[in-house]
C-alpha positions as protocol buffer text, in pm:
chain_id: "A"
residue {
  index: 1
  type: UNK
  ca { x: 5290 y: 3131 z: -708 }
}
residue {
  index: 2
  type: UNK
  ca { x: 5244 y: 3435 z: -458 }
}
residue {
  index: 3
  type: UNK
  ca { x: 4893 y: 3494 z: -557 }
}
residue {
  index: 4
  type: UNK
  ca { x: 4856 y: 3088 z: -454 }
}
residue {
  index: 5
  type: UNK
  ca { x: 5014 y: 3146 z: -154 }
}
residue {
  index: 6
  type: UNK
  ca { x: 4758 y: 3433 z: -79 }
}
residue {
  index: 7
  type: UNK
  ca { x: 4486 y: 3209 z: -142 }
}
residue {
  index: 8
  type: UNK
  ca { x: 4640 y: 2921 z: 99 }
}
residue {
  index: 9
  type: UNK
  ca { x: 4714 y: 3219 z: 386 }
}
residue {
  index: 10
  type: UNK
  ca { x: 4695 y: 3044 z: 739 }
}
residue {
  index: 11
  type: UNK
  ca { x: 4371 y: 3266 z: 777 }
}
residue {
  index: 12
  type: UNK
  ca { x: 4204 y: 3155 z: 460 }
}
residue {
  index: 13
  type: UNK
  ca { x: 4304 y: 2825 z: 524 }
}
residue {
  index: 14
  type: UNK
  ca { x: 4118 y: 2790 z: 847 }
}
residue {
  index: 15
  type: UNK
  ca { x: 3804 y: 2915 z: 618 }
}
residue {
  index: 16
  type: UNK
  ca { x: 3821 y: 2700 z: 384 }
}
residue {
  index: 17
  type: UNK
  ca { x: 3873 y: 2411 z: 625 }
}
residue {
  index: 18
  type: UNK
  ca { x: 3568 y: 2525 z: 835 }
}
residue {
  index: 19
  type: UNK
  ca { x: 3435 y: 2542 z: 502 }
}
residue {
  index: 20
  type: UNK
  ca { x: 3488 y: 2140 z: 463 }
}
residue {
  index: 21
  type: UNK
  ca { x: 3386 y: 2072 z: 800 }
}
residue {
  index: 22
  type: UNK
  ca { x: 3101 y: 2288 z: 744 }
}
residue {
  index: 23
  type: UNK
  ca { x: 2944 y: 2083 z: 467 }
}
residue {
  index: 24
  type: UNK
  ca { x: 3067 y: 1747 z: 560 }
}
residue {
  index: 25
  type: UNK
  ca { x: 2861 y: 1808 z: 826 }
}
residue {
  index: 26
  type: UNK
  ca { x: 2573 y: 1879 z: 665 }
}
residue {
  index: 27
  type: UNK
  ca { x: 2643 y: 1593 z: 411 }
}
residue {
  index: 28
  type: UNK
  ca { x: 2664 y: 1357 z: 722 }
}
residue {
  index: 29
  type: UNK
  ca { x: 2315 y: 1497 z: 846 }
}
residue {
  index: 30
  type: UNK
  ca { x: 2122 y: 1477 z: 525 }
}
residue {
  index: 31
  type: UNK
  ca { x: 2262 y: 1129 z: 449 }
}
residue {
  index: 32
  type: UNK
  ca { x: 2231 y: 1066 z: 816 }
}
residue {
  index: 33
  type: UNK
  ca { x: 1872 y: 1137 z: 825 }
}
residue {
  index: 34
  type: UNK
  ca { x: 1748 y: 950 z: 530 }
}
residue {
  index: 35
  type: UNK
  ca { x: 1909 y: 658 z: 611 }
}
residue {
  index: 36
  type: UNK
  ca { x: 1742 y: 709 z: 991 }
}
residue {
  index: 37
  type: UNK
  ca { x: 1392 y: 757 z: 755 }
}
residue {
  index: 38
  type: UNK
  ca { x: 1462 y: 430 z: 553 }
}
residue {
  index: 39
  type: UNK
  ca { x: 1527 y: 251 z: 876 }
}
residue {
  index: 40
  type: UNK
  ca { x: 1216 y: 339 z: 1032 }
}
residue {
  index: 41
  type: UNK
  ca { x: 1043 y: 93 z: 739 }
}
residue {
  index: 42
  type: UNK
  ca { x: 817 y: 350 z: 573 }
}
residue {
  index: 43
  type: UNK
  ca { x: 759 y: 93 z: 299 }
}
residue {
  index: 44
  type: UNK
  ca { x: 767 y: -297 z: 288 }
}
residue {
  index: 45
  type: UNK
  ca { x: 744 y: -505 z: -7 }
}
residue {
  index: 46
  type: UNK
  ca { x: 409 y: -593 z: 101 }
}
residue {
  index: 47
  type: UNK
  ca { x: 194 y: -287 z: 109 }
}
residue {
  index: 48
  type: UNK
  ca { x: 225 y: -204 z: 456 }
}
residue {
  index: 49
  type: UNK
  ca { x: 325 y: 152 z: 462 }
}
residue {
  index: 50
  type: UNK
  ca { x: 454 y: 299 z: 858 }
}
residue {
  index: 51
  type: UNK
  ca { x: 228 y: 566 z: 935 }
}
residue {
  index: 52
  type: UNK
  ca { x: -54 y: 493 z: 704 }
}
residue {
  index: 53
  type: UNK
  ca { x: -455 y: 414 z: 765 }
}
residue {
  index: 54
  type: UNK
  ca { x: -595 y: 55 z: 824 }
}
residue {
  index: 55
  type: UNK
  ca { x: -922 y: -112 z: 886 }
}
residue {
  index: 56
  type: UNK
  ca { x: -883 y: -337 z: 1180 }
}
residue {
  index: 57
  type: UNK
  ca { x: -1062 y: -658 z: 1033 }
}
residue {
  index: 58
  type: UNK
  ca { x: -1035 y: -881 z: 1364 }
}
residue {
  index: 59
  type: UNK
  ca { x: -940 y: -931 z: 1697 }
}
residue {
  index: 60
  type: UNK
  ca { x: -680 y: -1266 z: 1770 }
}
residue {
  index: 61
  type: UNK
  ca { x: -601 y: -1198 z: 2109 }
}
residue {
  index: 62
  type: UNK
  ca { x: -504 y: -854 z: 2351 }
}
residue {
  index: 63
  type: UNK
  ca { x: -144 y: -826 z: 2143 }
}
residue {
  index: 64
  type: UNK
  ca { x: -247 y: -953 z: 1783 }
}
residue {
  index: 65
  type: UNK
  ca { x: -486 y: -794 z: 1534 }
}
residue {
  index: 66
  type: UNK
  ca { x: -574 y: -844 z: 1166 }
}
residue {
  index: 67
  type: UNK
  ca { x: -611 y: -508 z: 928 }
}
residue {
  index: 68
  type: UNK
  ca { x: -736 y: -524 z: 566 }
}
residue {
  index: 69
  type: UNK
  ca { x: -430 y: -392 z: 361 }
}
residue {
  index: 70
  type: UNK
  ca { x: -546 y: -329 z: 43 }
}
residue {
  index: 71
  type: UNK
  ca { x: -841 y: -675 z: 38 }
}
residue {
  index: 72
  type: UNK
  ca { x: -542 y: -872 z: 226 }
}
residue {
  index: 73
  type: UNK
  ca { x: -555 y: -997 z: 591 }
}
residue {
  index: 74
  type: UNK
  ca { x: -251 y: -936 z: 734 }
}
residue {
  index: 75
  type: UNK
  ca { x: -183 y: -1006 z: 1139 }
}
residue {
  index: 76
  type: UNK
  ca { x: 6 y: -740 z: 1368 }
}
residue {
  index: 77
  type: UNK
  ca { x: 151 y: -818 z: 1633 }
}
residue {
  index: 78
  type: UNK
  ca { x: 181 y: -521 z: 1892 }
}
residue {
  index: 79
  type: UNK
  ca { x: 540 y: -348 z: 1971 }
}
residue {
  index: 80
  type: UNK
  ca { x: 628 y: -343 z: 2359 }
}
residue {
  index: 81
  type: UNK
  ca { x: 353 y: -526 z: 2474 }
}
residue {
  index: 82
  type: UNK
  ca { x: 219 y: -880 z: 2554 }
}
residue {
  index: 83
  type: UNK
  ca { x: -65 y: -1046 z: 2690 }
}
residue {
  index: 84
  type: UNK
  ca { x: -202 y: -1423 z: 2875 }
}
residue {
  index: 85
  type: UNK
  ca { x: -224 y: -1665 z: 2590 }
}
residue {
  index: 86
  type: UNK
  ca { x: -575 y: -1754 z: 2505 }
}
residue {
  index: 87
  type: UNK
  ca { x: -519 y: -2143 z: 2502 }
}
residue {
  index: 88
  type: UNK
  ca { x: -321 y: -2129 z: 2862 }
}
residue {
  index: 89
  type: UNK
  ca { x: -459 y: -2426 z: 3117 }
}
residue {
  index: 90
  type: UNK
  ca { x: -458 y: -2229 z: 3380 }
}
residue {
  index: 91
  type: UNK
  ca { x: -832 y: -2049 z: 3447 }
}
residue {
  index: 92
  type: UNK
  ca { x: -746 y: -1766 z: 3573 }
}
residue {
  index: 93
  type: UNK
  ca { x: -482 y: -1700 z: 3299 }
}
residue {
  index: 94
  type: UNK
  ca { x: -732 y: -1782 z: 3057 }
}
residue {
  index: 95
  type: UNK
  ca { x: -991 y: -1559 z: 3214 }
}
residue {
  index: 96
  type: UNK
  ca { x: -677 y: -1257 z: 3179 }
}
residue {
  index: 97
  type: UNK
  ca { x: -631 y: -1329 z: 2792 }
}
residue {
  index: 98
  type: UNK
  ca { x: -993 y: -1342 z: 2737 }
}
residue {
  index: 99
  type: UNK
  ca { x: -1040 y: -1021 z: 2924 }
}
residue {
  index: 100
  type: UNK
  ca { x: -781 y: -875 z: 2715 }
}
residue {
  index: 101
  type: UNK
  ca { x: -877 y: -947 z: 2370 }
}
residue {
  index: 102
  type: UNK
  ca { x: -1226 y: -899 z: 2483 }
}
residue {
  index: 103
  type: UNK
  ca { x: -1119 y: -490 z: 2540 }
}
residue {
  index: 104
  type: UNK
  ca { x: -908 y: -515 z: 2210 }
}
residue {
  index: 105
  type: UNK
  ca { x: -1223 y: -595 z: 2059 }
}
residue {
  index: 106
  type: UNK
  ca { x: -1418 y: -292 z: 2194 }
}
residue {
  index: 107
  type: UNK
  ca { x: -1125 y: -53 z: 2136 }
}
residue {
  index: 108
  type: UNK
  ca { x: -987 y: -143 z: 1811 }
}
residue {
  index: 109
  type: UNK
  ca { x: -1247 y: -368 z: 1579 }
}
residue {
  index: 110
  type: UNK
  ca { x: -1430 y: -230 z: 1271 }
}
residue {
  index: 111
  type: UNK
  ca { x: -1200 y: 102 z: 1387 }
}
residue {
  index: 112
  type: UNK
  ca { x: -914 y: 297 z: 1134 }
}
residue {
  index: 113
  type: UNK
  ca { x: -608 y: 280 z: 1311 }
}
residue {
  index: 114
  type: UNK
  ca { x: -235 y: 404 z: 1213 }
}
residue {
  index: 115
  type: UNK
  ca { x: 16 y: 117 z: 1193 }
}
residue {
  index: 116
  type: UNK
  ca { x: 349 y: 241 z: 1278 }
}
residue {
  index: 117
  type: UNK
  ca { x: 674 y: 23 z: 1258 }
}
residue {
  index: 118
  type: UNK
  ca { x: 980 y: 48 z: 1500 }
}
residue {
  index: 119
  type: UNK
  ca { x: 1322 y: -32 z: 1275 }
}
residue {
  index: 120
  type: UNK
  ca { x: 1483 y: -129 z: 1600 }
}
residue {
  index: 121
  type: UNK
  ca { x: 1234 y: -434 z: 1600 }
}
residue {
  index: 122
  type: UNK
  ca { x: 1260 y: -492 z: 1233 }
}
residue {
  index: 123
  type: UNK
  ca { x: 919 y: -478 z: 1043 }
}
residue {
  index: 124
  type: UNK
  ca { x: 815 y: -841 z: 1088 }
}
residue {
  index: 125
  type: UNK
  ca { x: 852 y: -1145 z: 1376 }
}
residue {
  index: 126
  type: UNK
  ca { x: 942 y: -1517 z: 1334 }
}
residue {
  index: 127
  type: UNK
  ca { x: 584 y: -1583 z: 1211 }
}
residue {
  index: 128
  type: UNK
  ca { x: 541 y: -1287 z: 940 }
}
residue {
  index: 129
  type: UNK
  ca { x: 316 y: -1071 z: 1170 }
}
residue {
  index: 130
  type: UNK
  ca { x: 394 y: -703 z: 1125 }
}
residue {
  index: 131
  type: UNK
  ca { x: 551 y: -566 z: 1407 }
}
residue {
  index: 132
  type: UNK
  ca { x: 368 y: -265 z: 1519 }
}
residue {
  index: 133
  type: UNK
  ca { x: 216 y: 11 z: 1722 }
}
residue {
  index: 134
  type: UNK
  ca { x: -123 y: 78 z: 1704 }
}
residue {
  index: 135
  type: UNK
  ca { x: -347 y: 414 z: 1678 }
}
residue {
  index: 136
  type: UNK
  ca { x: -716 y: 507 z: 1643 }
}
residue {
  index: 137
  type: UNK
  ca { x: -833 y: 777 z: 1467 }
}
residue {
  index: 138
  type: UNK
  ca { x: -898 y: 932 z: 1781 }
}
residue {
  index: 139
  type: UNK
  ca { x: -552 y: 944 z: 1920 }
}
residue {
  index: 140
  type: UNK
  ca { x: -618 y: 670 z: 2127 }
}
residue {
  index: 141
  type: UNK
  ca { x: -266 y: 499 z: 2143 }
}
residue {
  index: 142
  type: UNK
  ca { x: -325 y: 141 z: 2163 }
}
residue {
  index: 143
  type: UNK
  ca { x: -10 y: -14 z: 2298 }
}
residue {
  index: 144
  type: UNK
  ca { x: 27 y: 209 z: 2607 }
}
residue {
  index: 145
  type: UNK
  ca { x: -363 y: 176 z: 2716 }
}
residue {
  index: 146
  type: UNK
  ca { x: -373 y: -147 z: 2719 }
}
residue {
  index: 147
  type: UNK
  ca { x: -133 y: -196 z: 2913 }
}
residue {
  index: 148
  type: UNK
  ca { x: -178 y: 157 z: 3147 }
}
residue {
  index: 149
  type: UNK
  ca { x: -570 y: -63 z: 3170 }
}
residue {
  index: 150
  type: UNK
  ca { x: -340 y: -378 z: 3310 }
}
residue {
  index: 151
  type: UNK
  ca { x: -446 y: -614 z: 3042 }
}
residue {
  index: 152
  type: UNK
  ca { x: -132 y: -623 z: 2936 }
}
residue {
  index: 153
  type: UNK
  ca { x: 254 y: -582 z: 3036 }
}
residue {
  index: 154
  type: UNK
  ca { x: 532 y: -458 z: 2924 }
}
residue {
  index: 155
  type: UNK
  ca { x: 755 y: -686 z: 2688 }
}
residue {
  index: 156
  type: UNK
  ca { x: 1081 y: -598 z: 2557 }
}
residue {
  index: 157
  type: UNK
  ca { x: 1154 y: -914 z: 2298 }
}
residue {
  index: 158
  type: UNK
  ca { x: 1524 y: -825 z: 2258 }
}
residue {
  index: 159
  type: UNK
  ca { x: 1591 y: -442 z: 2197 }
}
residue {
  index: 160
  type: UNK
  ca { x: 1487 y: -154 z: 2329 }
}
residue {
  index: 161
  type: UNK
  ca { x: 1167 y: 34 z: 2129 }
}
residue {
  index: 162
  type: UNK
  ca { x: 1051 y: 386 z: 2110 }
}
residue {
  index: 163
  type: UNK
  ca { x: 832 y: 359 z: 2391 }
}
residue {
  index: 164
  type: UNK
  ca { x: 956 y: 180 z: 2651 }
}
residue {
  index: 165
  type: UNK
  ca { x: 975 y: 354 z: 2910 }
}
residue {
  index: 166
  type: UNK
  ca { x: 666 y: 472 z: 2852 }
}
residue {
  index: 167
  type: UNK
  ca { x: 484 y: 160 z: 2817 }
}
residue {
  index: 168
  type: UNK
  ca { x: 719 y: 62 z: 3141 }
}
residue {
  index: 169
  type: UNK
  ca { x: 520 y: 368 z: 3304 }
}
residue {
  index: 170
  type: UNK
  ca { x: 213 y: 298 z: 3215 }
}
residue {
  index: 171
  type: UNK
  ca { x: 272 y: -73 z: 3382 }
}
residue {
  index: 172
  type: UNK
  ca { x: 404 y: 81 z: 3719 }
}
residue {
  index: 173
  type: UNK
  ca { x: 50 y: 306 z: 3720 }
}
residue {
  index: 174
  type: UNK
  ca { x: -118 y: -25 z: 3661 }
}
residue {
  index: 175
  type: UNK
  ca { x: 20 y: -187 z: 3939 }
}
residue {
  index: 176
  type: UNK
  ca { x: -51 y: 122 z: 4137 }
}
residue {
  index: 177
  type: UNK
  ca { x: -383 y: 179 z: 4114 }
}
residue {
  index: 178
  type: UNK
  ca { x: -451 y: -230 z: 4069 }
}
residue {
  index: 179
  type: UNK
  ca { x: -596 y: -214 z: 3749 }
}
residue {
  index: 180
  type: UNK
  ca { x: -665 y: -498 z: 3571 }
}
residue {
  index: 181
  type: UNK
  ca { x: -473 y: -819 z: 3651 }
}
residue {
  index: 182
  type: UNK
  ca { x: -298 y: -648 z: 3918 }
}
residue {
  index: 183
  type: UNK
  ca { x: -562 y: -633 z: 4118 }
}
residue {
  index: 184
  type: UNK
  ca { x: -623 y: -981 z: 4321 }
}
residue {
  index: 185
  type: UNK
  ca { x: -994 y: -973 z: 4264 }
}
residue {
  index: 186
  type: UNK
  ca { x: -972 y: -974 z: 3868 }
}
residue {
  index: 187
  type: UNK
  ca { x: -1054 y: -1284 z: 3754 }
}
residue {
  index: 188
  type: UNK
  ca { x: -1068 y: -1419 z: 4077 }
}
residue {
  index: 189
  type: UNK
  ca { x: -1413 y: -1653 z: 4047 }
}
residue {
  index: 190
  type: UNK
  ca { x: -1217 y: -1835 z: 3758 }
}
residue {
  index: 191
  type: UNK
  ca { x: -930 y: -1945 z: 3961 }
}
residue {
  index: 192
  type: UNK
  ca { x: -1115 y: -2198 z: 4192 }
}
């Protein structure tokens, strides 16, 4: 009995309960952090892995690309950003979308680009696209210059993303230095 009462000493007690603390802790981090992993979507149960290599097949518009994942097309629709619609009646819209996809085109087709999801998005939309950001071999980040090139704007659907205030910076420098559709000029000819 005394030599349990050593052992349970006020002093050894607060060891033992930094102790616990201690590797609950560390418990909650590890567990913590995987589950933060698993939520970022590194796998999907159809092939796409986060992070990995693509071939960027085609073009659909300035926010929606096809890559070849593994001899299947599958559409991605970019994370934090949207563009005009191609079909829009308005001309000068039109003339925006087409300018758009039209620099999508020269940046991103035929090139190798890094798909990575966002697990506050989820991995796909309402129409099965893949939900993603986009990166060249290069470094080139997608998302952000295409919208930084104001081609683009900034689109939160309904939660915040990654990048968002980055991708809301790079709209404020478009509108600064009138690039792209903020510039009155662009596209001009195909309003009238």
């Amino acid at each position: 009995m005394k030599t349990l009462k050593k052992l349970l000493s006020p002093s050894r007690k607060k060891v033992i309960a930094s102790f616990v603390v201690i590797v609950a802790f560390l418990l909650g981090f590890i567990l913590g952090d995987t589950h933060r992993v698993n939520d970022i979507d590194t796998h999907t149960e159809r092939g796409i892995v986060s992070g990995s290599w693509y071939q960027v097949h085609s073009v659909i518009d300035g926010d929606t690309i096809k890559i070849d994942v593994e001899g299947e097309l599958r559409s991605v629709r970019l994370i934090g950003v949207n563009t005009p619609e191609l079909d829009d009646e308005r001309a000068q819209t039109r003339c925006f979308s087409q300018k758009a996809k039209e620099r999508a085109e020269e940046l991103l087709l035929g090139e190798r680009v890094r798909v990575d999801t966002d697990s506050s998005q989820g991995t796909y939309d309402r129409y099965q696209r893949i939900l993603g950001y986009i990166t060249r071999e290069d470094g080139l980040f997608y998302n952000e210059t295409i919208i930084k090139e104001g081609l683009a704007y900034e689109y939160t659907f309904n939660n915040p993303y990654i990048y968002q205030e980055d991708f809301k910076q790079a709209e404020t420098f478009a509108k600064e230095n009138e690039n792209g559709f903020w510039n009155i000029n662009f596209c001009k000819s195909e309003a009238l």
